[in-house]
N, CA, C and O atoms as a MOPAC input file, in Angstrom:
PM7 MOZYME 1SCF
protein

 N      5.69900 1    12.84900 1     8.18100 1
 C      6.34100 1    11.58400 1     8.31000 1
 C      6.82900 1    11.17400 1     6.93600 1
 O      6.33000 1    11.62400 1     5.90500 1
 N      7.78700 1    10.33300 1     6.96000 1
 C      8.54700 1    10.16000 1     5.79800 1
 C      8.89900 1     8.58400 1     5.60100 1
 O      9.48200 1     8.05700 1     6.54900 1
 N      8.70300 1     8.04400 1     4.84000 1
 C      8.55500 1     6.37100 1     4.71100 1
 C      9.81600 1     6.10300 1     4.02800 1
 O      9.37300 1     5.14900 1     3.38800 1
 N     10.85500 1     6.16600 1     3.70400 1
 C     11.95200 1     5.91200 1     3.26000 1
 C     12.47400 1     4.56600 1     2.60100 1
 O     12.70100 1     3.56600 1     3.28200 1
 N     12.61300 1     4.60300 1     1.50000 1
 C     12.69300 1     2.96700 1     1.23000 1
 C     13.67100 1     2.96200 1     0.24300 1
 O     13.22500 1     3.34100 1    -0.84000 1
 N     15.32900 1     2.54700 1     0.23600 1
 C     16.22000 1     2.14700 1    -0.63200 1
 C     16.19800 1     0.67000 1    -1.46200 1
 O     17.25100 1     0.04200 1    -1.56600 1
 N     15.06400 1     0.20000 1    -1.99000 1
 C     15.69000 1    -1.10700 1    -2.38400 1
 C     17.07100 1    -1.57300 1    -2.45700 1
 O     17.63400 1    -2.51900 1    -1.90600 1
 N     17.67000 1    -0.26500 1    -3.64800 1
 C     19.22600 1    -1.06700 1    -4.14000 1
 C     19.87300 1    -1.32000 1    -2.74500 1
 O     20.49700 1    -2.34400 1    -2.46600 1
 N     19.61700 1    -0.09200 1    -1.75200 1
 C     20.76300 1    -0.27100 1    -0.82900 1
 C     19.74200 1    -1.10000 1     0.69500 1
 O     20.07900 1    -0.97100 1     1.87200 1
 N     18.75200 1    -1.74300 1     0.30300 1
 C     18.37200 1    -2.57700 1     1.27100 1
 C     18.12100 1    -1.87900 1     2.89300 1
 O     18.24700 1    -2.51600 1     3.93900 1
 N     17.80100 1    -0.66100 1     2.80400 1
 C     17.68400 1     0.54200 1     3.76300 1
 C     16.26400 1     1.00900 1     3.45500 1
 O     15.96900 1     1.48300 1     2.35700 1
 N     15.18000 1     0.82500 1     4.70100 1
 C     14.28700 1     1.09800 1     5.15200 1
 C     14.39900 1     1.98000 1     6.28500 1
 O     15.33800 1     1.83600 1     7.06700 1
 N     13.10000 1     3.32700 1     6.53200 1
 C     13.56200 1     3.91500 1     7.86600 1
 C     12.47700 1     4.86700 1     7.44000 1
 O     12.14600 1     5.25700 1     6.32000 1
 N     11.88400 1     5.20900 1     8.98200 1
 C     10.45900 1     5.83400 1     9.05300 1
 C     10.94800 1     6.88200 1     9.74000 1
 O     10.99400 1     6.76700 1    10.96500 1
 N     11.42700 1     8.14900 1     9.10300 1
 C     11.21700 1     9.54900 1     9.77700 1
 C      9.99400 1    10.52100 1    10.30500 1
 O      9.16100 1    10.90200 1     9.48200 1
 N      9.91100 1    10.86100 1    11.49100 1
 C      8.73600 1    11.57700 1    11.77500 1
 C      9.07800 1    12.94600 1    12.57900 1
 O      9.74200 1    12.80500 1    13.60500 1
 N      8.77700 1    13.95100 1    12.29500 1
 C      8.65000 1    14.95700 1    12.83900 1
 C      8.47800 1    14.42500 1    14.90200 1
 O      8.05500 1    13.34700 1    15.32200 1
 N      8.96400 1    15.59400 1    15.72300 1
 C      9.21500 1    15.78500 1    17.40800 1
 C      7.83500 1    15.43700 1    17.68400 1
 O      7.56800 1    14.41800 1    18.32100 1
 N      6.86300 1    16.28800 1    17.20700 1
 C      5.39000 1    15.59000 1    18.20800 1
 C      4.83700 1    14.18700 1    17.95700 1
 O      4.23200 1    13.60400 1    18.85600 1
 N      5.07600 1    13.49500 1    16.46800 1
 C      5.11200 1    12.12200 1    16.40500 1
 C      5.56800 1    10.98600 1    17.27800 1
 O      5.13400 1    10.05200 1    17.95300 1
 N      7.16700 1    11.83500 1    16.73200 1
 C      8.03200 1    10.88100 1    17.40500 1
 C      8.00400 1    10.48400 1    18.90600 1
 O      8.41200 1     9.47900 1    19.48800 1
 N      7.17700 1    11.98900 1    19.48100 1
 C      7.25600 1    11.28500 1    21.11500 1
 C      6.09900 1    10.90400 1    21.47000 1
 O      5.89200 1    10.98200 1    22.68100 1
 N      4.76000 1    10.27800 1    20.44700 1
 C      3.98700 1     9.66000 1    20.93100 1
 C      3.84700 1     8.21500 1    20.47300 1
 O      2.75100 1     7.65600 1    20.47600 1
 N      5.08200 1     7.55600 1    20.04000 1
 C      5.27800 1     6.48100 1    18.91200 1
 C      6.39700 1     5.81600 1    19.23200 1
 O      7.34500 1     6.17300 1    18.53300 1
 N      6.65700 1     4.97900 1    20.02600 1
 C      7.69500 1     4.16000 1    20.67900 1
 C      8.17000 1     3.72900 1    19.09800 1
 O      7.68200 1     3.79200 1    17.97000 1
 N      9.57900 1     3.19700 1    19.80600 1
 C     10.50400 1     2.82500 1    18.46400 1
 C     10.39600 1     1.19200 1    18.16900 1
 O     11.06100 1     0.61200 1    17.31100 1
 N      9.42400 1     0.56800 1    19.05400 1
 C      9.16600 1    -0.71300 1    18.64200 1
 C      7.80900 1    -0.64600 1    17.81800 1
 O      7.44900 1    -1.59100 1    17.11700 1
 N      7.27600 1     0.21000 1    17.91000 1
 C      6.08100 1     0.50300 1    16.92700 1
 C      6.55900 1     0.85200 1    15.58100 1
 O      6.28400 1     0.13800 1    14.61800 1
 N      7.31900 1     2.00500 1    15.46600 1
 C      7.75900 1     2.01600 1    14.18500 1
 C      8.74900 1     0.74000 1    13.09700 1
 O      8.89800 1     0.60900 1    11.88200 1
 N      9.38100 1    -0.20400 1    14.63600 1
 C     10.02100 1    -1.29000 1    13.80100 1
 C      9.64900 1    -2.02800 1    13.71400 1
 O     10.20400 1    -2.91400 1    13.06500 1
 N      8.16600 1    -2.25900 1    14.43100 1
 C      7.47700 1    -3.39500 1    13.68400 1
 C      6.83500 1    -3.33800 1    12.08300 1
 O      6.68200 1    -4.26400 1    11.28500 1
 N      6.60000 1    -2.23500 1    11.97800 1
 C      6.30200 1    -1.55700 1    10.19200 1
 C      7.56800 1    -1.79100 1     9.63400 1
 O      7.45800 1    -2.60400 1     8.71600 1
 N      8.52600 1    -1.48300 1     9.77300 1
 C      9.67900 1    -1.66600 1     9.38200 1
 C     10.02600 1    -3.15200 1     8.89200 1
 O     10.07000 1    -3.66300 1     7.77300 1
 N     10.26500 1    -3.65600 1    10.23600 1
 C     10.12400 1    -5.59600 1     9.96000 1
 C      8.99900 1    -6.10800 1     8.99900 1
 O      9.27500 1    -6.25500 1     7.80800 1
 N      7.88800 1    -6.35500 1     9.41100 1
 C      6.97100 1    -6.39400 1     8.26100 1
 C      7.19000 1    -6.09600 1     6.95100 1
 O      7.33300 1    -6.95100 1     6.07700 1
 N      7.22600 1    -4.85100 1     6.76800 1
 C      7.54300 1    -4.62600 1     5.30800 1
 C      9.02300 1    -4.97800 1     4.50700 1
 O      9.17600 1    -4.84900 1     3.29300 1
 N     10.31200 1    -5.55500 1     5.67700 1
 C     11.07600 1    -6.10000 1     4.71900 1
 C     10.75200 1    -7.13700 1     4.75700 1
 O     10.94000 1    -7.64400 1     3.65200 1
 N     10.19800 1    -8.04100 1     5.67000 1
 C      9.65400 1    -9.79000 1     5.57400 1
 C      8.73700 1    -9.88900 1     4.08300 1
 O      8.85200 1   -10.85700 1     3.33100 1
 N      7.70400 1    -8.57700 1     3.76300 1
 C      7.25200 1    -8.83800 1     2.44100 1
 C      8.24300 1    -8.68400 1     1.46700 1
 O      8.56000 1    -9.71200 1     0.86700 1
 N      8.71800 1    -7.80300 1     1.21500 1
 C      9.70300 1    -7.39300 1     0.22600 1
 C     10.52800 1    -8.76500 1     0.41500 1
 O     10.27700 1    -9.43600 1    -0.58600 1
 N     11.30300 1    -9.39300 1     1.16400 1
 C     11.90900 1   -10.63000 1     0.67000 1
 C     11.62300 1   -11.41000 1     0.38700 1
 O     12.28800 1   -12.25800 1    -0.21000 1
 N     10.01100 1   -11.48100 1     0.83000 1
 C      8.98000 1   -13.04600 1    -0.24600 1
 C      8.69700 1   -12.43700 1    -1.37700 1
 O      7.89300 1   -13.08600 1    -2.04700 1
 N      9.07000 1   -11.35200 1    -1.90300 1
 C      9.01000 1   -10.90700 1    -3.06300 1
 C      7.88000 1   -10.05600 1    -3.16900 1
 O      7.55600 1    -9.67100 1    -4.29200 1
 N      7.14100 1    -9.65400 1    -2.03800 1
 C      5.43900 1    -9.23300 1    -2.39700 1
 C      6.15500 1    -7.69800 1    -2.08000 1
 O      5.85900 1    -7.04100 1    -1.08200 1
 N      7.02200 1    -7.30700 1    -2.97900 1
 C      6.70300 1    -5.27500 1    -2.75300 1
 C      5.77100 1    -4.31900 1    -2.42900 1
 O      5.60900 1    -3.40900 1    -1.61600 1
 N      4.98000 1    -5.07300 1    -3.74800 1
 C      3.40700 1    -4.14300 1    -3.43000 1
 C      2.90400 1    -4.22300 1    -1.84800 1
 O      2.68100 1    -3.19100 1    -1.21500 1
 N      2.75400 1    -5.47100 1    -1.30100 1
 C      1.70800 1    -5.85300 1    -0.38800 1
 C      2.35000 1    -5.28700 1     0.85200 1
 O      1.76100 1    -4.93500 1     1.87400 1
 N      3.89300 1    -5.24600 1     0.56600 1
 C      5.08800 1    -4.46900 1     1.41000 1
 C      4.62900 1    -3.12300 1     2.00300 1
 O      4.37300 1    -2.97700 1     3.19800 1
 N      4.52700 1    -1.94400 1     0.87500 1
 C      4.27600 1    -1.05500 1     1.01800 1
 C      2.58000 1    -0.31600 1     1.30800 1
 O      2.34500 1     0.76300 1     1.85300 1
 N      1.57900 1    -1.31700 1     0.73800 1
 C      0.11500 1    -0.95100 1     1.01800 1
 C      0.06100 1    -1.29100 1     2.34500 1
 O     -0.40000 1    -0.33900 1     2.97500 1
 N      0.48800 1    -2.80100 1     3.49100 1
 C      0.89100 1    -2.96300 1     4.57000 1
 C      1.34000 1    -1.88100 1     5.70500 1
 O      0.81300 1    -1.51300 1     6.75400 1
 N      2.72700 1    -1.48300 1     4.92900 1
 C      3.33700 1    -0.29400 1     5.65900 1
 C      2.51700 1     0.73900 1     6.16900 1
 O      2.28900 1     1.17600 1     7.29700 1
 N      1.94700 1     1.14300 1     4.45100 1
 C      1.16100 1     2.80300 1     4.29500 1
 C     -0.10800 1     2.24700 1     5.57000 1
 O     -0.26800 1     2.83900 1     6.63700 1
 N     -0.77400 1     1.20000 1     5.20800 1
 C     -2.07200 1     1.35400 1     6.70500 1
 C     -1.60100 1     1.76700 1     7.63200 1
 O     -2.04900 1     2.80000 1     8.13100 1
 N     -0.33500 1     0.97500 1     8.28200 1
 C     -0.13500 1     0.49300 1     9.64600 1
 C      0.22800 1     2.14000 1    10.25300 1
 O     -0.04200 1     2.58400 1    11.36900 1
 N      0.97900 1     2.89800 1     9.01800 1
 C      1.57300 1     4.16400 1     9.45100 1
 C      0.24400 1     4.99600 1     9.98100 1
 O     -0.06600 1     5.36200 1    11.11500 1
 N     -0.82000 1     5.23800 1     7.92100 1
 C     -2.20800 1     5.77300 1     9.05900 1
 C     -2.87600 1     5.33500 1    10.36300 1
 O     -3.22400 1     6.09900 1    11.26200 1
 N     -2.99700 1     4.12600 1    10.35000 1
 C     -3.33900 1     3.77800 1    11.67900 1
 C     -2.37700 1     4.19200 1    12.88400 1
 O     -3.05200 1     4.13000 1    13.91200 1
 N     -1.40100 1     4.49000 1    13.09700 1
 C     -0.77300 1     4.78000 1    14.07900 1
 C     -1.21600 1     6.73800 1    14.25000 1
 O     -1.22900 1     7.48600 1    15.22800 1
 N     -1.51900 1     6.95500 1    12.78000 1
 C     -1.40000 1     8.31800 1    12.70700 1
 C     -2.77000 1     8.84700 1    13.17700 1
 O     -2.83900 1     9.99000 1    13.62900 1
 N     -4.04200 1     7.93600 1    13.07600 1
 C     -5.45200 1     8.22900 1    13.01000 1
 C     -4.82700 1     7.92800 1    14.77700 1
 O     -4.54800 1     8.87800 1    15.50800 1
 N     -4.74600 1     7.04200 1    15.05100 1
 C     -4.82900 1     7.09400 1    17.11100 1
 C     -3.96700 1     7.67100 1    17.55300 1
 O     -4.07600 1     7.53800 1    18.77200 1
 N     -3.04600 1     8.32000 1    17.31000 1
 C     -2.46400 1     9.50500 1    17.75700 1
 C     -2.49800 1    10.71700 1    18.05600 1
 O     -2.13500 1    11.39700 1    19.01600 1
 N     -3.34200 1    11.01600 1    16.39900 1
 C     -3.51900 1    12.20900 1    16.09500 1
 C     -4.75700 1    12.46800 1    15.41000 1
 O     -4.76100 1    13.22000 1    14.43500 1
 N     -5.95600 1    11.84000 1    15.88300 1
 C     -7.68700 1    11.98500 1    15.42100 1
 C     -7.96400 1    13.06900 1    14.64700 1
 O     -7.68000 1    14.18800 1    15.07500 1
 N     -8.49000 1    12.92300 1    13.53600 1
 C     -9.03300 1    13.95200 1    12.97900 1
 C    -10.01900 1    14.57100 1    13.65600 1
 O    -10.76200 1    14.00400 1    14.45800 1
 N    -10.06800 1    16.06400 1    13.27800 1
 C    -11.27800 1    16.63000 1    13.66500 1
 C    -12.70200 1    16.90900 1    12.68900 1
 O    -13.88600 1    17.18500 1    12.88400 1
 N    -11.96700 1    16.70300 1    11.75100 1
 C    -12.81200 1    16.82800 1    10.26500 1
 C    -12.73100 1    17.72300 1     9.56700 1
 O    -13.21500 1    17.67900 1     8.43600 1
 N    -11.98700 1    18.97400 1    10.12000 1
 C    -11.41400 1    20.43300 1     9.40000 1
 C    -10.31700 1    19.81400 1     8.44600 1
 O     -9.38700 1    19.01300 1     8.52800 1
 N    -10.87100 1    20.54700 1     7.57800 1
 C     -9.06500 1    20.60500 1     6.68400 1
 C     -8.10700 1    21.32100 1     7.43400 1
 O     -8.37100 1    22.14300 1     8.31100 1
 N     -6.84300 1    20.93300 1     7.00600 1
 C     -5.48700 1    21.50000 1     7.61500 1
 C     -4.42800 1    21.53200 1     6.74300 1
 O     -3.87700 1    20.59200 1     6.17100 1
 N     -4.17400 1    22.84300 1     6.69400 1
 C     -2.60000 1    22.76400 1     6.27300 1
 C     -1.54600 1    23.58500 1     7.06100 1
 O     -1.13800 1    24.74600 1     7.02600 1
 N     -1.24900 1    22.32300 1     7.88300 1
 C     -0.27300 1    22.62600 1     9.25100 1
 C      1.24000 1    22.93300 1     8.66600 1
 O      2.03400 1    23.16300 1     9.57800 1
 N      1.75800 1    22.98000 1     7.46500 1
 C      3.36500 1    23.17700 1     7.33100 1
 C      2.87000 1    24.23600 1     6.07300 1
 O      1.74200 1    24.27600 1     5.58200 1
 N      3.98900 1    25.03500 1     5.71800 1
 C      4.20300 1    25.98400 1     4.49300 1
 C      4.25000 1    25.32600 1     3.49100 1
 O      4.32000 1    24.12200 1     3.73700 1
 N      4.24100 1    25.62900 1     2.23800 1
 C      4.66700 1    24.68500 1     1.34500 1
 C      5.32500 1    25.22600 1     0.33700 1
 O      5.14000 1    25.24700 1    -0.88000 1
 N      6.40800 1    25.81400 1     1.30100 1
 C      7.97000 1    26.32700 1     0.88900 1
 C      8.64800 1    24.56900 1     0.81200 1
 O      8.03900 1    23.56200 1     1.17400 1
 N      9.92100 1    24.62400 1     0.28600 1
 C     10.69500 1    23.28700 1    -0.14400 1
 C     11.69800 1    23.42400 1     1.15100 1
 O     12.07600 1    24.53900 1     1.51200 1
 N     12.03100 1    22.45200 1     1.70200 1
 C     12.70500 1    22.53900 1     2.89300 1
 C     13.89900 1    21.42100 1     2.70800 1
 O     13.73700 1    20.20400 1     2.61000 1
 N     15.04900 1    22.09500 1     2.68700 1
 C     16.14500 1    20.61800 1     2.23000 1
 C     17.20500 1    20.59500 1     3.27800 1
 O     17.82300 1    21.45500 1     3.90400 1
 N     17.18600 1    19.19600 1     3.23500 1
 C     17.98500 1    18.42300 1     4.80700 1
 C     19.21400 1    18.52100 1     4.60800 1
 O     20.01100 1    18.10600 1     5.45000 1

C-alpha cells in the first residue's frame, strides 16, 4: 500500500495492491483521505499523517491478521510504474 501525499499540488491518494483493494471499500479509504486533509488544513500535518498511518494499519491488522511469522511476501527487486 502506498500513502501518497503532494502537499505543493494538494493531491492525496491511497494506492493498494488487487487483494487489498477488494477487501476495502472506497469509502473506507476516503474517509483516511478526508481526515487527513481536514488536519493538514488546520495546519496539524504531523497529527495528519500519524492519524492516517493508524487508521491504514488498522484497516490492514482486520483484514489481513497477523500470524506472527515473519514475511517477505514481494521481491525486493525495484519495480517502476
Amino acid at each position: 500500500m502506498l500513502f501518497f501525499v503532494s502537499l505543493a499540488e494538494h493531491h492525496v491518494e491511497i494506492i493498494a495492491d488487487r487483494g487489498i483493494h477488494g477487501r476495502v471499500t472506497p469509502g473506507e479509504w476516503q474517509a483516511i483521505v478526508d481526515a487527513f486533509s481536514g488536519e493538514v488544513r488546520a495546519g496539524a500535518v504531523e497529527a495528519g499523517y500519524q492519524g492516517a498511518i493508524a487508521a491504514l494499519g488498522t484497516i490492514l491488522a482486520t483484514h489481513f491478521p497477523s500470524d506472527g511469522k515473519p514475511r517477505n511476501e514481494l521481491g525486493n527487486r525495484l519495480i517502476q510504474l
